[in-house]
C-alpha positions as CSV (number, residue, x, y, z in Angstrom):
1,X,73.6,79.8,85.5
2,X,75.8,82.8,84.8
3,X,79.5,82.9,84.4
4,X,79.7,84.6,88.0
5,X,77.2,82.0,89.5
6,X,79.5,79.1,87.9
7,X,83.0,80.5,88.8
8,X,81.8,81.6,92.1
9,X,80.7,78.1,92.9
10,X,83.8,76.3,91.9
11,X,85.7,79.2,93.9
12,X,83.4,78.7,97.2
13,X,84.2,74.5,96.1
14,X,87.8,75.2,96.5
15,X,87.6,77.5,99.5
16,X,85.1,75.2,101.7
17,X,87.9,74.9,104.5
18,X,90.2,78.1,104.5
19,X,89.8,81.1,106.5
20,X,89.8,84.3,104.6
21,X,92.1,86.9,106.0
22,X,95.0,89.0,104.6
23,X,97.8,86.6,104.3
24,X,96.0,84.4,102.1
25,X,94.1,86.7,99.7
26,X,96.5,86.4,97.0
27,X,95.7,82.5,97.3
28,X,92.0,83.2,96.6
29,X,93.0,85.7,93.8
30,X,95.2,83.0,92.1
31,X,92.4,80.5,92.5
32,X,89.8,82.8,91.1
33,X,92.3,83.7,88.3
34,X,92.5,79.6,87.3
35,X,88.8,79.6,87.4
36,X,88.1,83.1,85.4
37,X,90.9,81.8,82.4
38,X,88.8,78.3,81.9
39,X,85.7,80.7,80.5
40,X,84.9,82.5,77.6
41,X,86.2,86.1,78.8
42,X,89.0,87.8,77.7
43,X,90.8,90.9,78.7
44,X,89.2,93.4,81.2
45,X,86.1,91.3,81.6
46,X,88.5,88.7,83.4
47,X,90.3,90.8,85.8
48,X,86.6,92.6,86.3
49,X,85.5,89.0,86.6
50,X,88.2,87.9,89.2
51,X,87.3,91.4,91.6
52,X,83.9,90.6,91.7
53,X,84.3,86.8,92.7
54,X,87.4,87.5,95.9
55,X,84.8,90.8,97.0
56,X,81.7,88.3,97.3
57,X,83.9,85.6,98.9
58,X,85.4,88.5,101.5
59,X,81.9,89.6,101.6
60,X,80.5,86.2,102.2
61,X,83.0,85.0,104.8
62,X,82.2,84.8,108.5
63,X,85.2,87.5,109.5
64,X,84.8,90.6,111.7
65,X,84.3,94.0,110.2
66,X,87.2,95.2,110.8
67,X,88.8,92.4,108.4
68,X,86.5,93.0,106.1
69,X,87.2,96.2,105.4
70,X,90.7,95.8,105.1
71,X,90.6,93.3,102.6
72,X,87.6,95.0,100.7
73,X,90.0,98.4,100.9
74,X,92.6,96.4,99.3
75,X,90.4,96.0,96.7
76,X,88.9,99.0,96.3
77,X,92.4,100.8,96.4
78,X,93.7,98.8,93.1
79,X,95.8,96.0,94.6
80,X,94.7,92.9,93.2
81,X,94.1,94.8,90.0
82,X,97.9,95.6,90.0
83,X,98.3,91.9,91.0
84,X,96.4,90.4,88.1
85,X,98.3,92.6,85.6
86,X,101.3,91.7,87.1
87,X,100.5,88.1,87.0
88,X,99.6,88.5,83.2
89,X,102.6,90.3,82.4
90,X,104.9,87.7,84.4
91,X,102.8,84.9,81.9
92,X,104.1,86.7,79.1
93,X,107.7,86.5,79.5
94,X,107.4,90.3,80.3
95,X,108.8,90.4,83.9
96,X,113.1,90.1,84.3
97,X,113.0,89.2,87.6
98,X,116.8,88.6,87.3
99,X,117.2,92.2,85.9
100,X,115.3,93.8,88.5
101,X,117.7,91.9,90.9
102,X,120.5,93.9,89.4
103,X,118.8,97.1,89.5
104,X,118.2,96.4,93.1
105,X,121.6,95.8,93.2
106,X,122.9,98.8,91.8
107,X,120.7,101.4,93.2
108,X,121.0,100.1,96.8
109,X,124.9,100.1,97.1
110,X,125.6,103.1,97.9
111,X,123.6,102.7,101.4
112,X,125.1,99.5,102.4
């Protein structure tokens, strides 16, 4: 069995009762992101890993076209790719939420 046929399974496993839809896409992506890190891959081949696994599931799921495309457009369009990176860097110790905060801060003032 291939890495995708494994890590799909366990992410189908973990899935069996949850609707796939919009507001819970970033749920799937963080449970295929705990199933890609447990195998061999590193790097690129992980985040490529993690795309392919949420697009079969969106693919695979019993939704109407028109969610389909939506989430598959989110995909297509870079957003869980962003996500992932974003996830990695956060891991990291590279993301000052706090900091941003303060940025937030300063750069909104002058509107309130």
């Amino acid at each position: 069995m291939s890495v995708f046929e494994h890590s799909l399974q366990k992410l189908k496993t973990h899935l069996e009762d949850v609707d796939i839809n919009a507001s819970i896409i970033m749920e799937v992506l963080r449970i295929a992101m705990e199933i890609v890190e447990a195998t061999q891959l590193k790097g690129e081949e992980q985040t490529q890993l993690c795309k392919k696994l949420v697009r079969t599931v969106v693919v695979d799921a019993p939704i109407s076209d028109e969610k389909e495309t939506l989430l598959l457009n989110m995909i297509d369009q870079g957003i869980l790719e962003q996500t992932i990176k974003l996830v990695v860097h956060a891991t990291k110790g590279h993301v000052d939420i706090n900091s941003g905060k303060e940025v937030a801060k300063i750069c909104c003032l002058p509107f309130i």
